[in-house]
PyMOL commands that place a pseudoatom at each C-alpha (Angstrom):
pseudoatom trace, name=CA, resn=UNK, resi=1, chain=A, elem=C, hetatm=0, pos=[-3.836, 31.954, -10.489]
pseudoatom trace, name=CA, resn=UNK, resi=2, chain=A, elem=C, hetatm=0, pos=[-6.995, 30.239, -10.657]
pseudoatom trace, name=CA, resn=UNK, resi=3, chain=A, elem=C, hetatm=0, pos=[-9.163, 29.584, -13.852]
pseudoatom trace, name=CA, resn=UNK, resi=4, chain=A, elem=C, hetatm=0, pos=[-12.815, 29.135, -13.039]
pseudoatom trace, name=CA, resn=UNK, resi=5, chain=A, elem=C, hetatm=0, pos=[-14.958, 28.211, -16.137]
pseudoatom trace, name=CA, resn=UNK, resi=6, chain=A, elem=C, hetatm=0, pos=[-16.216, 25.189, -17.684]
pseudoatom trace, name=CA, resn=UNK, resi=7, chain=A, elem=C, hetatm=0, pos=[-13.443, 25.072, -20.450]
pseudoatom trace, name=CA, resn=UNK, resi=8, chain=A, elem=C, hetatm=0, pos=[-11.077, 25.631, -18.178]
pseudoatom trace, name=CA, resn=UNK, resi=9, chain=A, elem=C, hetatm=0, pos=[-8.430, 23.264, -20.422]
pseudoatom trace, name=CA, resn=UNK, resi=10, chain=A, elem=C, hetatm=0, pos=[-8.953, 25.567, -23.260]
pseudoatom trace, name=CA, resn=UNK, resi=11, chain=A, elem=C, hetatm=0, pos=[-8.209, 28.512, -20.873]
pseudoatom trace, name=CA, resn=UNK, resi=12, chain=A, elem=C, hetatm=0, pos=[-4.833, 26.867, -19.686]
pseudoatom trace, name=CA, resn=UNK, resi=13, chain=A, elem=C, hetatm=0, pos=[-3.746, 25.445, -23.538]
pseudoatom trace, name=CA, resn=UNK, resi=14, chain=A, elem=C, hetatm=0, pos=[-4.044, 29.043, -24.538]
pseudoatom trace, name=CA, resn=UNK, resi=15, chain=A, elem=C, hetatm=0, pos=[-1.993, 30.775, -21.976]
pseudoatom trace, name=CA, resn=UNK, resi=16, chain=A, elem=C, hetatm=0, pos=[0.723, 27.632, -23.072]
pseudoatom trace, name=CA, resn=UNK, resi=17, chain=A, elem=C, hetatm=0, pos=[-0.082, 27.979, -26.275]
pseudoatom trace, name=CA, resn=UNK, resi=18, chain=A, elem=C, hetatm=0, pos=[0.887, 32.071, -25.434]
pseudoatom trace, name=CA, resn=UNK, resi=19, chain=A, elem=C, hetatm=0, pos=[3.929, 31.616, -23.940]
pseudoatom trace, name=CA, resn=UNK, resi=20, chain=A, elem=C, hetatm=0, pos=[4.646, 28.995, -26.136]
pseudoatom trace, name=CA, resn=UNK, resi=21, chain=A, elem=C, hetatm=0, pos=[4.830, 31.303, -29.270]
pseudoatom trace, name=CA, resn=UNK, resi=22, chain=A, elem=C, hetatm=0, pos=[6.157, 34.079, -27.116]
pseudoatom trace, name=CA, resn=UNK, resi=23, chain=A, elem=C, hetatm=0, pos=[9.533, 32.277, -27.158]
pseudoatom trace, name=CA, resn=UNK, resi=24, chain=A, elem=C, hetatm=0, pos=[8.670, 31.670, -23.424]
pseudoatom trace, name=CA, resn=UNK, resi=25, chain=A, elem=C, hetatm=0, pos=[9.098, 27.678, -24.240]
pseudoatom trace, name=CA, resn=UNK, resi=26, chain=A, elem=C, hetatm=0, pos=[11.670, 26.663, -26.885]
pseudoatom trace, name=CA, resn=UNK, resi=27, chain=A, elem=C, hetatm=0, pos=[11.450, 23.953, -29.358]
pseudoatom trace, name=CA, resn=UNK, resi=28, chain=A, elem=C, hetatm=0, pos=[12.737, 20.992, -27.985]
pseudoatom trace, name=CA, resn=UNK, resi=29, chain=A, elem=C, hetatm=0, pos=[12.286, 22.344, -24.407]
pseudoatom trace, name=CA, resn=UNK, resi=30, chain=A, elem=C, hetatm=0, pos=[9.874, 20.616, -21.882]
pseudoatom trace, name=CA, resn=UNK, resi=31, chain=A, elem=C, hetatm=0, pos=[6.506, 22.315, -20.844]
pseudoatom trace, name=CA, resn=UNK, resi=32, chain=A, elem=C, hetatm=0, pos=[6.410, 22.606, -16.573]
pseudoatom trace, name=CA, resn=UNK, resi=33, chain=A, elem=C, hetatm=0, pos=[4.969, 19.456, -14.998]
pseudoatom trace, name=CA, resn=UNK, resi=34, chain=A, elem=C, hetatm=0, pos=[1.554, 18.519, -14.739]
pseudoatom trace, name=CA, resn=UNK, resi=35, chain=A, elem=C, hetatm=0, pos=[1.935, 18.783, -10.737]
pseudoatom trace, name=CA, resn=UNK, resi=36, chain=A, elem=C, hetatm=0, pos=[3.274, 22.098, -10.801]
pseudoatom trace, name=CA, resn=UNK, resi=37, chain=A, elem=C, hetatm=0, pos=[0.434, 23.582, -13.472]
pseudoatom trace, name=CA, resn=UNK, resi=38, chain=A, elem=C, hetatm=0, pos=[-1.719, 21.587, -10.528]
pseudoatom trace, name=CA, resn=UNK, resi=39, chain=A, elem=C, hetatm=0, pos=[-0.604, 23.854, -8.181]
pseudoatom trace, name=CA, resn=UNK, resi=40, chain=A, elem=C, hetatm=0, pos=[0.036, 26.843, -9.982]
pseudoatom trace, name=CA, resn=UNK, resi=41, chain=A, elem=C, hetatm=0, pos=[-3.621, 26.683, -11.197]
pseudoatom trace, name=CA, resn=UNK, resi=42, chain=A, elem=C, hetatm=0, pos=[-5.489, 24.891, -9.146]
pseudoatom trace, name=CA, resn=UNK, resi=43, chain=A, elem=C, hetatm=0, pos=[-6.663, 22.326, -11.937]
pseudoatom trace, name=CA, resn=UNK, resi=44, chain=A, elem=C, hetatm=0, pos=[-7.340, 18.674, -11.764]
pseudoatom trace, name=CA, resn=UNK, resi=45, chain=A, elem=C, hetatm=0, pos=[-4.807, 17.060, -13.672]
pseudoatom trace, name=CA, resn=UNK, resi=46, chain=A, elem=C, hetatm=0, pos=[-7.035, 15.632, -15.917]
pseudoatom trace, name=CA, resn=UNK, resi=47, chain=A, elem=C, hetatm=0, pos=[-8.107, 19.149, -16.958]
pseudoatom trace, name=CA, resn=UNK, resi=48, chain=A, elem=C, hetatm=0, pos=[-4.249, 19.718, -17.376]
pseudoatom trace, name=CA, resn=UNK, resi=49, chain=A, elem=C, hetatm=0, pos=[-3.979, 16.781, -19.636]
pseudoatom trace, name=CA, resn=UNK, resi=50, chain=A, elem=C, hetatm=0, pos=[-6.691, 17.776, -21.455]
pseudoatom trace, name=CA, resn=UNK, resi=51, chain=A, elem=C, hetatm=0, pos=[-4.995, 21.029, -22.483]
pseudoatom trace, name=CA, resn=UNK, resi=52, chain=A, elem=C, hetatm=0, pos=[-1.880, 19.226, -23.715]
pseudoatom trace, name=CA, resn=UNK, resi=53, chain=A, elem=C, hetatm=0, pos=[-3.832, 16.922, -25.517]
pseudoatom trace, name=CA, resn=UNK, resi=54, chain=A, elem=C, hetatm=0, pos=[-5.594, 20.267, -27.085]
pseudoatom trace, name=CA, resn=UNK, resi=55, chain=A, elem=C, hetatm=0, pos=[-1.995, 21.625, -27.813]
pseudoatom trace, name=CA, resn=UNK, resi=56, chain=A, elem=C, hetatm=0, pos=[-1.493, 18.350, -29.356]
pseudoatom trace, name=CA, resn=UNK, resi=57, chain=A, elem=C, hetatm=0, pos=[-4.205, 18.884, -32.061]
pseudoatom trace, name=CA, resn=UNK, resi=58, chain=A, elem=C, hetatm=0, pos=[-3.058, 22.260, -32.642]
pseudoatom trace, name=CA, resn=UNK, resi=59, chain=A, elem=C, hetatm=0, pos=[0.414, 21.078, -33.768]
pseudoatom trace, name=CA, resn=UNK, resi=60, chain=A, elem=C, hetatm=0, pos=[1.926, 22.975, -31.125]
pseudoatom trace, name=CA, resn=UNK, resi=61, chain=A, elem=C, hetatm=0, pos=[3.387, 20.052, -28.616]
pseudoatom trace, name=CA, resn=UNK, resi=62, chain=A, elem=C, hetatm=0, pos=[4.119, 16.674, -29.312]
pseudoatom trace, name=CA, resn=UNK, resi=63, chain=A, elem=C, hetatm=0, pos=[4.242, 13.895, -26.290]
pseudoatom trace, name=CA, resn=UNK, resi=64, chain=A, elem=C, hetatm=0, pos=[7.974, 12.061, -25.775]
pseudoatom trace, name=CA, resn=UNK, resi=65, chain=A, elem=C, hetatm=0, pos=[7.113, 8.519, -23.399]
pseudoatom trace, name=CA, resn=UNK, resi=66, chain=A, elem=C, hetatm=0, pos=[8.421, 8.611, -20.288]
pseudoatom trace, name=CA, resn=UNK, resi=67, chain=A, elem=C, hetatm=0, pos=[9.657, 12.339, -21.003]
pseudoatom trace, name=CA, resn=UNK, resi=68, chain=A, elem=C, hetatm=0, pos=[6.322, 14.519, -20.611]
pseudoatom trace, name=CA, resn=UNK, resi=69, chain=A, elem=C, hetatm=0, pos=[5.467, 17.139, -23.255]
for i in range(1, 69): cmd.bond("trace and resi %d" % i, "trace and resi %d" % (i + 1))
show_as sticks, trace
zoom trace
């Protein structure tokens, strides 16, 4: 699935952000990799990072180093 759109990190931090409050993604549970949302989506991985960072500022996600999100 391609997003095409210039806020295409706000597109992909609200499907997360969906499936995140869907139950979809647990607490404590890691989000899929920023290569496979690559691939899956067809984003530049800065645009992916963006989006976490986003989730970030909505409370939603928190960053563990050298673990991901």
């Amino acid at each position: 699935m391609e997003l095409n759109s210039s806020f295409e990190y706000l597109k992909l931090a609200q499907i997360l952000q969906n499936d995140i409050v869907s139950g979809l993604y647990r607490e404590g549970s890691k989000l899929p990799s920023v290569r496979a949302l690559k691939t899956n989506y067809g984003l530049s991985i800065s645009t992916i990072l963006k989006s976490f960072y986003e989730l970030e500022k909505r409370g939603l996600i928190t960053a563990k180093e050298k673990y991901g999100y």
